[in-house]
C-alpha positions in Angstrom: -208.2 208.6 54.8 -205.1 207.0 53.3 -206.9 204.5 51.9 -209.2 206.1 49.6 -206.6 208.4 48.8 -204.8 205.5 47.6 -207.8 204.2 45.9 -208.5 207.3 43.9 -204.8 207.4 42.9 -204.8 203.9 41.8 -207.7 204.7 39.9 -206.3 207.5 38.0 -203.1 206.1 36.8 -204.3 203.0 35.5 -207.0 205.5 33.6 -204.2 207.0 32.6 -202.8 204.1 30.3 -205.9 204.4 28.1 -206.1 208.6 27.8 -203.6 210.6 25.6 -204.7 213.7 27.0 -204.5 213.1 30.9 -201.8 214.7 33.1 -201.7 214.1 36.5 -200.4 215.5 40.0 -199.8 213.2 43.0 -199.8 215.1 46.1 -199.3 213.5 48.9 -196.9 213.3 51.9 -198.1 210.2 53.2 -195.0 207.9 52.4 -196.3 204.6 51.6 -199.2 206.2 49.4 -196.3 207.5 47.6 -194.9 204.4 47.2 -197.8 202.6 45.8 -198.3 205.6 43.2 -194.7 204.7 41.9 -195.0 200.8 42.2 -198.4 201.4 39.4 -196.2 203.4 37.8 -193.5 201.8 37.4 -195.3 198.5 36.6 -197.6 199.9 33.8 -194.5 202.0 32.7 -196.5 205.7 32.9 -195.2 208.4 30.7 -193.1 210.6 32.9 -193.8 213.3 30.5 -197.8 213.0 32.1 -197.3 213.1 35.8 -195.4 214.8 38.7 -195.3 214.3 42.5 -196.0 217.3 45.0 -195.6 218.1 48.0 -196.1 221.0 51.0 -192.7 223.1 51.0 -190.9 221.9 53.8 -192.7 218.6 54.7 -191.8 215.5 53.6 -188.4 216.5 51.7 -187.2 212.8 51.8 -190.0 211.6 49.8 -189.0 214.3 46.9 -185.4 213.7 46.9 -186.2 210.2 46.5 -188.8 210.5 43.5 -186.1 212.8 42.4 -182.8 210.2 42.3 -185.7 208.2 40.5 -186.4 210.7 37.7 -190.3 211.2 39.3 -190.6 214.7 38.2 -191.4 216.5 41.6 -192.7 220.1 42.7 -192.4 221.2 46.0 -195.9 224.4 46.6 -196.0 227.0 48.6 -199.0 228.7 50.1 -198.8 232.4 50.4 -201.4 235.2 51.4 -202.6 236.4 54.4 -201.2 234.4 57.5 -205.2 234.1 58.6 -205.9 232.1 55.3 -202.5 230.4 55.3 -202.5 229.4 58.8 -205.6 227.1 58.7 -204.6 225.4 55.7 -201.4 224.8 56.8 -202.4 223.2 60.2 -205.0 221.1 58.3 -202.3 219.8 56.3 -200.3 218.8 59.5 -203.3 217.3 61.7 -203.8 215.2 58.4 -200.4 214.2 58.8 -199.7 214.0 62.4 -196.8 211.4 61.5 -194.7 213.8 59.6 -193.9 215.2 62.9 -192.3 212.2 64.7 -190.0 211.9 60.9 -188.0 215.2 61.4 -185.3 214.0 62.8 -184.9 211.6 60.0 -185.8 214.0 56.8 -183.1 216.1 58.5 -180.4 213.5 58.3 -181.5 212.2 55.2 -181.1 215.9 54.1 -177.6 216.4 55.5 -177.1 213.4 53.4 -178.1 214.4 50.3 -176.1 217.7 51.1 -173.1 216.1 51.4 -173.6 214.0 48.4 -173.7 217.0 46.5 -170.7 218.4 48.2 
């Protein structure tokens, strides 16, 4: 659920602070999760340098040109193999994040936005 996710999250950046020696990934697409992750970080000033955001190729582009305008370093992933192992994993992915569906039309025109930015 969201919530432990966010939890867990919260957990390991403010463990963070105290290590020299942990790097971390967020991956998430879950929009406000992302948004606590980068409230902590902003607020205990994390080391850039130890931490990235990541998210499923194609899902949730917003969120990473956001992080991105931010200086969050970000990595979009990519499953490949077999289309029977890639399949599955990619529609757990979407069941867990059934609202990412009813947001297309908006990541698009915040896309076409960014597009013409850069243009």
């Amino acid at each position: 659920t969201h919530e432990s996710y966010n939890r867990a999250v919260k957990f390991i950046l403010e463990d963070t602070r105290h290590s020299n020696t942990l790097n971390v990934c967020i991956a998430g697409h879950n929009e406000e999760s992302v948004k606590e992750a980068y409230k902590i970080i902003v607020r205990d000033r994390i080391d850039l340098d130890r931490l990235f955001f990541s998210q499923l190729y194609g899902m949730c582009d917003h969120i990473t040109l956001v992080l991105a305008k931010e200086g969050i370093p970000v990595a979009k992933y990519q499953p490949y193999g077999p289309i029977r192992l890639v399949m599955p994993y990619l529609t757990r992915r979407l069941q867990e994040n059934r609202g990412i569906l009813g947001k297309t039309e908006r990541e698009r025109n915040l896309i076409y936005e960014e597009i013409k930015r850069r243009f």
